[in-house]
Phi, psi and omega in degrees: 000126174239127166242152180224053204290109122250216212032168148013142114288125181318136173320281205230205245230358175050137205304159164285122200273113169279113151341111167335322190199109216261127188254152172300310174205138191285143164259200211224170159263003147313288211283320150346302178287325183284318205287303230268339174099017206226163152301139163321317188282334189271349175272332180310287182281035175268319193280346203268309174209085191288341179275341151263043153235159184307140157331295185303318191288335185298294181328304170322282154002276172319284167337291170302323174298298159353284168318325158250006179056054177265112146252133219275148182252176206258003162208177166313349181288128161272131177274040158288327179254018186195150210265242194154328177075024229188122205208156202237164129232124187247127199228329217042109180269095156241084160284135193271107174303285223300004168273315232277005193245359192260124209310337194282125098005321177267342156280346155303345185284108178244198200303321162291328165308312184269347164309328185278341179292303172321309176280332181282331164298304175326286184324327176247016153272346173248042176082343191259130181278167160226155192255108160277139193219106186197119194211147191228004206238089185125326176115171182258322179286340156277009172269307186292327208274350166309283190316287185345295210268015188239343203232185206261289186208177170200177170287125162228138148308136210270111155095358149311292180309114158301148190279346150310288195311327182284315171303291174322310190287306165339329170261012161236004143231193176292114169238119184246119199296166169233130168089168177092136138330161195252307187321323193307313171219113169291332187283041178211033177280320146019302197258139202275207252139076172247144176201166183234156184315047187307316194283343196256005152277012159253008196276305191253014150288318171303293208284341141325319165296297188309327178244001179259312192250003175067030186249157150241341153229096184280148180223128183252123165250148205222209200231150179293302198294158184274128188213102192335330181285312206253336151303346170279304174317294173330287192307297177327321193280295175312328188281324178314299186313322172296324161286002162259022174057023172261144159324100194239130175314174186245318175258181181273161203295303170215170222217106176276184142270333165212152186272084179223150210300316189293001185271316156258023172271311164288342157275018193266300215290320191294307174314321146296331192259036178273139194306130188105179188283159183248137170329164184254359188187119156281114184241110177254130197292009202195126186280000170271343181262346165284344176279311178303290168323341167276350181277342204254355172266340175273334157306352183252351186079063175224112221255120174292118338278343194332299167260310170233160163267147220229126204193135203224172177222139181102012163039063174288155167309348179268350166278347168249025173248348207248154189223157345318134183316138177275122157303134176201187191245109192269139165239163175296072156300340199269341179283346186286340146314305177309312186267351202270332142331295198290341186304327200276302160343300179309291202311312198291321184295348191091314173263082170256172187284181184285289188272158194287159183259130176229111165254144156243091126359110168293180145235190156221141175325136168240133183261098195210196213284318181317328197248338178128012198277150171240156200250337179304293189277024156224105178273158194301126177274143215249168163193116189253008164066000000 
């Protein structure tokens, strides 16, 4: 489990804050302890330290919280009557080993990094620190319920969270999803909603290879685990191709297990060594497995773009450094940090709007040497979903 407060601390002590979502009576962990049949003390350490209580008792616990839309608070106080100063983000840290060593600081920097840059500028402009929260350790529900009792309101990434543990927290503070289709769980319609043009920037980066550059035969490398972004990129991809008449598969040419540079190294070397002719274009669902992959073709003597082309999605900083400079789809991360602040913030004023907010981000084409491209003489082509 890792936490992280930065920005701002609130000046001053800020309006009394109306809730997204108002309920009659707040529970307690009195009534929590009444639903699940346990001591007060035993829901105390289910949230404090869940590995010394029994499973079944955790398991109870956890429900009966559930059921009542008990979120645990960071002292005895419920912060339903009191403010914190304080905005969240619960994220899954899947930090990339082969960046984190990298002399640029700013290249290092990946799709979650900058996302949090977003929210710490927002967050101190409106006065507010933010609790970064990221864990691959533990389960996602002992990561929100960490947060949940710390913050005002917070940010999740789609598809951190199980969608109970997100309704229960929703009705007592503000949650603004991040990433993801909306479409994906109608029972989170609620909830406001920032996400960017994933399926039509990858649409239209494919059709920039197919009509600019004359390929035809493309391999979509995509993530094993299921994932809204990068299956909505994946459909951008399948469709150009279909509207150029290339054959294109109903699934991607290969599936990783993590989007990460050694996950695309190994899908540079599979993709060479594959039976048949080797694709004329790697399109990778991610600029980390594409970076990886531009390194592992160049250990193979396979020359970027001369023999294949090469292409990422998120337009991180380590993508216009690495050479060839990577084509990619750059999305605004750092503003969806920015608005996912401001959503929380509306929700925070006492005047939130009436209906849940749903944003689309455009993105853009980055045009650079990996596909064959001089970036000088090609500006970024836009797709705003």
């Amino acid at each position: 489990m890792r936490f992280h407060l930065r920005a701002c601390i609130r000046r001053d002590g800020g309006p009394t804050h109306e809730r997204h979502r108002i309920v009659n009576a707040i529970p307690t962990v009195y009534d929590v302890a009444e639903r699940s049949g346990v001591s007060i003390a035993t829901v105390s350490r289910v949230y404090r330290s869940p590995d010394s209580v029994r499973a079944a008792t955790r398991e109870r616990v956890l429900a009966a919280a559930g059921e009542l839309g008990y979120v645990p608070s960071g002292n005895a106080r419920g912060l339903a009557s009191r403010s914190t100063g304080v905005l969240g983000l619960c994220f899954p840290d899947y930090s990339d080993p082969d960046t984190l060593g990298a002399e640029d600081d700013d290249a290092a920097m990946l799709y979650s990094d900058q996302i949090i840059r977003g929210m710490e500028r927002a967050a101190r402009r409106h006065g507010y620190a933010l609790l970064i929260a990221a864990s691959l350790e533990g389960g996602p529900e002992n990561l929100v319920a960490q947060v949940a009792g710390r913050v005002d309101g917070f940010a999740v990434m789609a598809r951190t969270v199980p969608t109970e543990e997100l309704e229960a927290i929703s009705r007592r503070r503000p949650v603004v999803m991040l990433a993801g289709p909306r479409a994906q769980d109608p029972s989170l319609d609620h909830l406001d909603h920032v996400e960017v043009a994933n399926e039509d920037g990858q649409y239209e980066l494919t059709r920039h290879l197919v009509q600019d550059h004359g390929l035809r035969r493309l391999a979509y490398v995509g993530l094993v685990d299921e994932s809204p972004d990068v299956e909505a990129r994946f459909r951008g991809f399948r469709r150009a191709c279909l509207e150029a008449g290339i054959e294109a598969a109903a699934a991607p040419a290969l599936r990783m297990p993590m989007m990460t540079q050694a996950e695309g190294a190994r899908a540079a070397h599979l993709l060479c060594e594959g039976d048949g002719d080797r694709p004329e274009a790697f399109v990778f669902a991610n600029d980390q497995m594409a970076v990886g992959a531009l390194q592992a073709l160049e250990r193979r003597g396979v020359r970027v773009p001369d023999d294949v082309v090469v292409t990422g999605f998120d337009g991180i900083p380590l993508s216009r450094l690495v050479r060839p400079a990577l084509t990619t789809v750059r999305q605004p991360m750092v503003r969806m940090g920015e608005e996912a602040v401001d959503l929380l913030v509306r929700r925070l004023s006492g005047q939130p709007p009436e209906e849940p907010v749903s944003l689309m981000l455009p993105v853009g084409v980055v045009r650079r040497a990996s596909c064959g491209c001089d970036e000088a003489t090609a500006p970024p082509s836009m797709a705003t979903g």
